[in-house]
C-alpha positions as CSV (number, residue, x, y, z in Angstrom):
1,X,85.6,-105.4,-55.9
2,X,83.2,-104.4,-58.7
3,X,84.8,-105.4,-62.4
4,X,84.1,-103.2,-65.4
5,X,83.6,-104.5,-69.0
6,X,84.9,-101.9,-71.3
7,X,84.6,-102.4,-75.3
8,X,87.1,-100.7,-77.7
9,X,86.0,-101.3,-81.0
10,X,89.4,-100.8,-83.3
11,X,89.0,-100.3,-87.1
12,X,91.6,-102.7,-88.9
13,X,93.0,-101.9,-92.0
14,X,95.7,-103.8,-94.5
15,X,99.3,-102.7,-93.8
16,X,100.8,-100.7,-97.0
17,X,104.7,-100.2,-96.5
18,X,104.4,-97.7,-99.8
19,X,102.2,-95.8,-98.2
20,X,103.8,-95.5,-94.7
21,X,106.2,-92.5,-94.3
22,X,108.2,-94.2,-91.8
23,X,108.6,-97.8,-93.4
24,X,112.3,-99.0,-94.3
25,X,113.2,-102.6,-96.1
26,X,115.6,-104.3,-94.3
27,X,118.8,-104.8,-96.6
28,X,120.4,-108.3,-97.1
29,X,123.3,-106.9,-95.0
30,X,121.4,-106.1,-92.0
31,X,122.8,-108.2,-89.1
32,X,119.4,-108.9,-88.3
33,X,118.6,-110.4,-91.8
34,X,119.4,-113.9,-91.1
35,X,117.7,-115.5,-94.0
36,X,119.6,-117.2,-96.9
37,X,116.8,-115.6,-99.5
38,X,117.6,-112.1,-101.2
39,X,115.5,-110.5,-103.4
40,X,117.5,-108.6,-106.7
41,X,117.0,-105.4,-104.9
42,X,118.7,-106.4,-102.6
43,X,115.8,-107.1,-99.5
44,X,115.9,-109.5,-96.9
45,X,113.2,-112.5,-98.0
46,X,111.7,-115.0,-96.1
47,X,109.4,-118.0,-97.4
48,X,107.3,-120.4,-95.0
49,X,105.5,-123.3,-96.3
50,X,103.0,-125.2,-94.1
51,X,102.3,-129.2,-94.1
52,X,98.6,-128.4,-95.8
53,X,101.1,-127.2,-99.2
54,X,100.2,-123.3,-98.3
55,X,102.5,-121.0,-97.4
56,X,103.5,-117.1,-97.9
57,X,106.5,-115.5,-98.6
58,X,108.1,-111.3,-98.7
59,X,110.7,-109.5,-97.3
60,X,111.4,-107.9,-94.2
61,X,110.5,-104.3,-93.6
62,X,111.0,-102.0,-90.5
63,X,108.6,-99.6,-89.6
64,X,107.0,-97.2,-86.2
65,X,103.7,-98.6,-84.7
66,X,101.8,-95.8,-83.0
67,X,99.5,-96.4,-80.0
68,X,97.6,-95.7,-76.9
69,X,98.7,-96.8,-73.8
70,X,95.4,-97.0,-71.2
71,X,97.0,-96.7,-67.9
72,X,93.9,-96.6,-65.5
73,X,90.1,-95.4,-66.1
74,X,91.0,-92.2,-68.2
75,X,94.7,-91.4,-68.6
76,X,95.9,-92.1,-72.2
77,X,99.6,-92.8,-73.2
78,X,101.0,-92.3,-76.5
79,X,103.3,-94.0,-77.0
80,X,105.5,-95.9,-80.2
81,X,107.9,-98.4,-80.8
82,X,110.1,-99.8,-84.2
83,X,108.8,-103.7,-85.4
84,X,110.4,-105.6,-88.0
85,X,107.5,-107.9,-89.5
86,X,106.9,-109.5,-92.8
């Protein structure tokens, strides 16, 4: 069995829900919104804090990831798929 190292080298950028087409804030009223915090626009917030005193806090927003599947040596797969992140 011979093993083959293969490198993808992936440019990362910042995610921008303004600047996605498909992005969509998830509404206080979602049944998935299960926080107690709403923003006055109505948007389903969340707020961590950590034991060093950091933390982060947003809201929830829905968008389509896009991306290629590698099935085998050469065969590509596009393929996507809704997340809900903050």
């Amino acid at each position: 069995m011979t093993l083959k190292l293969v490198l993808l080298v992936v440019e990362m950028n910042f995610y921008d829900a303004d600047n996605s087409s498909t992005s969509s804030v998830i509404s206080c009223s979602a049944s998935i919104c299960t926080s107690d915090e709403c923003s006055e626009t109505n948007q389903c917030a969340y707020s961590l804090h950590y034991a060093d005193n950091s933390g982060t806090s947003g809201y929830f927003v829905s968008d389509l990831f896009y991306f290629d599947k590698i099935m085998r040596t050469s065969l590509i797969s596009k393929s996507s798929t809704s997340i809900i992140f903050g």
